[in-house]
C-alpha positions, 0 to 999 in steps of 0.5 A: 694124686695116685701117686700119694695114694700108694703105700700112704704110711711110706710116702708119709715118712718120705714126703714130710721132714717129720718123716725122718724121725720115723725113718729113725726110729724103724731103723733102731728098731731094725738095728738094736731089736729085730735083728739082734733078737728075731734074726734066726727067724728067716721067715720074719726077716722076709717080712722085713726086707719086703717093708724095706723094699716098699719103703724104698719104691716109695721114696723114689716115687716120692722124690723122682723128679720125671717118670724116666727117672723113676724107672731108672731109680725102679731097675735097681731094686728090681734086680736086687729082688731077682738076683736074691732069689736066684742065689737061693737056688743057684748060687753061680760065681756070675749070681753071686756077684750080680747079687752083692752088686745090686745089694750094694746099689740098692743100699746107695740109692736108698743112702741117696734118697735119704740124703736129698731129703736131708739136703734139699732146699730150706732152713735146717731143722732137727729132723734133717740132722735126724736124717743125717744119722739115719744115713750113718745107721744105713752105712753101717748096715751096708757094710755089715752086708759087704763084711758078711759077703766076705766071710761066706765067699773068702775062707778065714776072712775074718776070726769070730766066734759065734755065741752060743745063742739061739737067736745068734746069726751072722746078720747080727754078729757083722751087724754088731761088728759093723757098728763098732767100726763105724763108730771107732769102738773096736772090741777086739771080739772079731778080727779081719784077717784078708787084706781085703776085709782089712781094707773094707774095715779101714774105709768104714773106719775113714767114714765113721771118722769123717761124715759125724764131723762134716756133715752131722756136725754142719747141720747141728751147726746150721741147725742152731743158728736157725734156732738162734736166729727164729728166737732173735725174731721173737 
C-alpha cells in the first residue's frame, strides 16, 4: 500500500495501460513544445529532468517484481544523478564517460520499462500500441544525447549551423536532428562527419526503419483482430 501511496500521479500512468497515452502526451510535450521552446532556460529544464527522474523510480517501483530487483533497477539512475552533477564541476575523461554510460542505461532501463508494460500478458489495446510510439519517441531522445555527446567531445564531429534564436540549443537542434533520423526524413540541415557519428546515424537509421514494422506494425495488427473479434461477440 505504501507503495502506491508514493508519486501517486506517476504510479497512475505506470500501474494502468490508460497510462501510456499519458506517457504520450508528456513526451510530445517534452519533445515538440519544452524543449524546442524553453530549453535555453537551464533552470526549466532541471525541473524537467527531476519529474522524468521520479516518473522513472516510480516505474520501477511499479514493475519490479522483488525488493532486490528494485534496487538493482534504483543504482542506475542513482548514478546518472551523481556522475551528472559531478561533470558540472569536474569534467575528468573518467566523468565523462561514467556520465554518458549511465545516461545511456538510464534511458534503456526506462526503454525496458515501458516495453514490459506494453508487452506484459493480455489482449492488445490501443494504448500498448501507444505504448510502442512512446518507446520510438524515447529512442529518439537517447540518440539525440549520444549525437550531442559526440559533437561536444569529437571536434568537427558534425557540420551544423546554429539558428539565430534565442530559445536555440544543442538539445533541440540534436533533438531535431535525431527525430529526422529516426524517421528516415534527412534535411540534409546538419551532416555527420566522423566515421563514428556516421555510424551512430546509420544504426538509428536501421532502427527507425526496422521497429515501426516489427512491432508497432504487430500490434496495430494484433490490435485490430481483438477489436474484430469483441465485435463478432456482439
Amino acid at each position: 500500500m505504501a507503495k502506491n501511496k508514493q508519486f501517486l500521479f506517476l504510479n497512475h500512468l505506470w500501474d494502468k495501460e490508460s497510462g501510456l497515452s499519458g506517457m504520450f502526451v508528456l513526451l510530445f510535450i517534452m519533445h515538440f513544445v519544452l524543449i524546442p521552446i524553453f530549453g535555453s532556460y537551464s533552470s526549466f529544464m532541471v525541473i524537467i529532468n527531476v519529474f522524468w527522474m521520479l516518473f522513472l523510480i516510480a516505474g520501477i517501483f511499479s514493475l519490479s517484481k522483488s525488493k532486490k530487483q528494485t534496487i538493482m533497477f534504483t543504482i542506475i539512475p542513482f548514478f546518472f544523478v551523481l556522475f551528472g552533477w559531478i561533470s558540472v564541476f569536474r569534467q575528468t575523461p573518467f566523468v565523462l564517460l561514467a556520465d554518458i554510460i549511465f545516461t545511456i542505461a538510464t534511458f534503456g532501463l526506462l526503454i525496458f520499462l515501458v516495453l514490459k508494460k506494453v508487452l506484459e500478458p493480455g489482449p492488445i489495446t490501443g494504448y500498448r500500441v501507444i505504448g510502442s510510439i512512446v518507446v520510438y519517441m524515447i529512442l529518439a531522445n537517447l540518440w539525440s544525447v549520444i549525437y550531442q555527446f559526440i559533437y561536444e567531445h569529437i571536434p568537427g564531429a558534425f557540420q551544423i549551423t546554429l539558428p539565430p534564436f534565442e530559445c536555440n540549443t544543442l538539445q533541440a537542434n540534436f533533438l531535431y536532428f535525431s527525430y529526422i533520423t529516426i524517421t528516415t526524413t534527412g534535411y540534409g540541415d546538419i551532416f555527420p562527419l566522423h566515421p563514428f557519428a556516421r555510424a551512430m546515424v546509420q544504426i538509428e537509421a536501421i532502427i527507425g526503419v526496422l521497429y515501426p514494422v516489427i512491432l508497432i506494425g504487430r500490434l496495430v495488427s494484433d490490435a485490430n483482430e481483438n477489436n474484430a473479434k469483441k465485435k463478432q461477440k456482439q
